[in-house]
Phi, psi and omega in degrees: 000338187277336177292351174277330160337294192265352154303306205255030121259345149287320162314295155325276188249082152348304204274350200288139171252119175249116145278147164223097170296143190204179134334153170273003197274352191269341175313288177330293204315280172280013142278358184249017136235130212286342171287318172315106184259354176177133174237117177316086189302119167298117162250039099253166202271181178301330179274337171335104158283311129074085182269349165303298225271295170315331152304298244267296182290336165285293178349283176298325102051258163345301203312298176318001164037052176299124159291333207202134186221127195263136185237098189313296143356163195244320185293139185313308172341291217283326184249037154278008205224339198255348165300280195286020184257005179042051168300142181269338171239108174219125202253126179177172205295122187313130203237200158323079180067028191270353183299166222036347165278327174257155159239338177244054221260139152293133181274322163219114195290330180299016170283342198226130191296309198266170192284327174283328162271001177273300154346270196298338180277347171297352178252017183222119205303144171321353174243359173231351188288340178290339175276333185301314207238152183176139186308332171274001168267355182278139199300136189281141173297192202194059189271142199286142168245143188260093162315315172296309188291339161292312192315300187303289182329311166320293188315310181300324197260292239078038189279097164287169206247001174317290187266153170292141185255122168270083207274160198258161177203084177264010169272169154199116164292007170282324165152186209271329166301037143214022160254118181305113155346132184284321159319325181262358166275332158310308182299325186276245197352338161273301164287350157293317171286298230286325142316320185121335165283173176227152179258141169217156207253124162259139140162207199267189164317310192298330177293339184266010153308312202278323194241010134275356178293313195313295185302329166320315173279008174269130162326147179303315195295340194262318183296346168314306200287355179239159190218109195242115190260001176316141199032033166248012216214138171256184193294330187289296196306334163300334205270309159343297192289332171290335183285004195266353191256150176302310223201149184195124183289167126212143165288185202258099169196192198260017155228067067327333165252345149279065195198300235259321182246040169250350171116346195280155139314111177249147158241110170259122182242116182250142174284267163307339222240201171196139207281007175288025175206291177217090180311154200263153184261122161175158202273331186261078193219121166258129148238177211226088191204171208264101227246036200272110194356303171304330200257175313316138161261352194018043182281150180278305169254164160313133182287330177228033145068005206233003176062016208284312205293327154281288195319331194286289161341048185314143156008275167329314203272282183302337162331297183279001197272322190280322190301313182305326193285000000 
């Protein structure tokens, strides 16, 4: 979602050079948008506070002579590093104790519903964003695809090009109140090949309890037709690979929003959460969720133990959402 940012601030200044610090896991990601001119591996993690090792990095920093530091984070911690790099302008939303740390500080973010216009108003002066930004002017992310390195990926798994591809994302590192039952990622896959498509499972190491159960659970006659790449794959290569499927399932996670901005047909199912904060950005996105008293709660497991808010969501439903597109 920060890539609707550095769109719309190279729109504003064509000529502009955006670094961007960050994680290093987030680096593959952000090399693969072309507004981005160079990305910084962050070496500290997020609960870190660490005031040395954040002098040491503004310090360096410096060199880079920045006009201007946009800061995403909330913690006071986070705009301590763009203070000692002596950017003279730096902006973001009022947060934990930051006055003096920002100079260019937004008084409230809650002006704005979604997570992408709280983003994207940071590049628009402050007296005018409330009329500038709203989620449909805001530039959809856009991530680059390496055609060769899909063709060699096709080539490794042995993905054939026979069937239209659905891909499945049954993980969320938020915790288990936003994963769609493995058994209803099963059912829906199995009626899927049964259609004539074929499925491949995405997602990390943590993930392949779970799409190897999916698979598991499929008629033998079917399995030819899934393909399970959890955890085989790094994260750049994932963006390739999604980008080769028609359609993409996904539970509320962060390749749902690499799905949305390679272009795929999404279908989102959300548990705990909501696509009222952060929609997958695309034009071809159905989400999906239950309308049961409780949700959203945005809770990481269920509060009452009963998952209803998934459970309720059937198969059938999505089934019919995809037949339909």
């Amino acid at each position: 979602m920060s890539q609707s940012l550095y769109r719309e601030l190279k729109s504003r200044h064509p000529n502009a050079t955006i670094d961007v610090l960050a994680p290093a896991w987030c680096g593959p990601i952000l090399e693969r948008m072309p507004e981005v001119d160079q990305a910084i591996e962050m070496p500290v993690g997020h609960g870190d506070f660490n005031f040395t090792k954040r002098w040491k990095i503004g310090r360096q920093l410096a060199a880079n002579r920045y006009t201007h530091a946009f800061v995403l984070p909330n913690s006071a911690k986070s705009a301590l590093i763009p203070l000692f790099a002596g950017i003279p302008v730096r902006t973001g939303w009022k947060g934990e104790l930051r006055y003096g740390l920002l100079n260019d500080l937004r008084a409230d973010r809650k002006v704005f519903q979604y997570m992408v216009e709280r983003y994207v108003a940071l590049a628009v002066p402050e007296s005018t964003m409330i009329d500038e930004v709203s989620l449909d002017k805001c530039l959809r992310p856009q991530l680059s695809i390496n055609s060769t390195q899909q063709e060699r990926l096709r080539q490794r798994f042995c993905l054939t090009s026979g069937r239209e591809v659905v891909g499945l994302c049954p993980g969320a590192e938020f915790g288990p109140a936003k994963r769609w039952p493995a058994h209803y990622y099963a059912e829906l896959a199995s009626a899927l090949i049964q259609d004539g498509k074929q499925i491949w499972l995405f997602g990390s190491q943590k993930d392949q309890e779970v799409t190897q159960h999916i698979r598991s659970r499929l008629p033998l006659e079917h399995q030819s037709h899934c393909f399970d790449l959890a955890g085989k794959t790094t994260l750049v290569e994932v963006v390739d690979l999604l980008a080769c499927c028609h359609t993409v399932v996904s539970n509320d996670s962060g390749l749902m929003h690499v799905a949305a901005a390679v272009h795929c047909h999404i279908v989102a199912i959300y548990g705990s959460s909501s696509p009222q904060y952060t929609p997958p950005l695309s034009e071809n996105v159905i989400t999906l969720s239950t309308d049961i008293e409780c949700r959203p709660c945005f809770q990481r497991e269920c509060p009452y133990g009963h998952l209803n808010c998934l459970k309720q969501l059937t198969p059938d439903q999505v089934i019919r959402q995809i037949r339909h597109q």
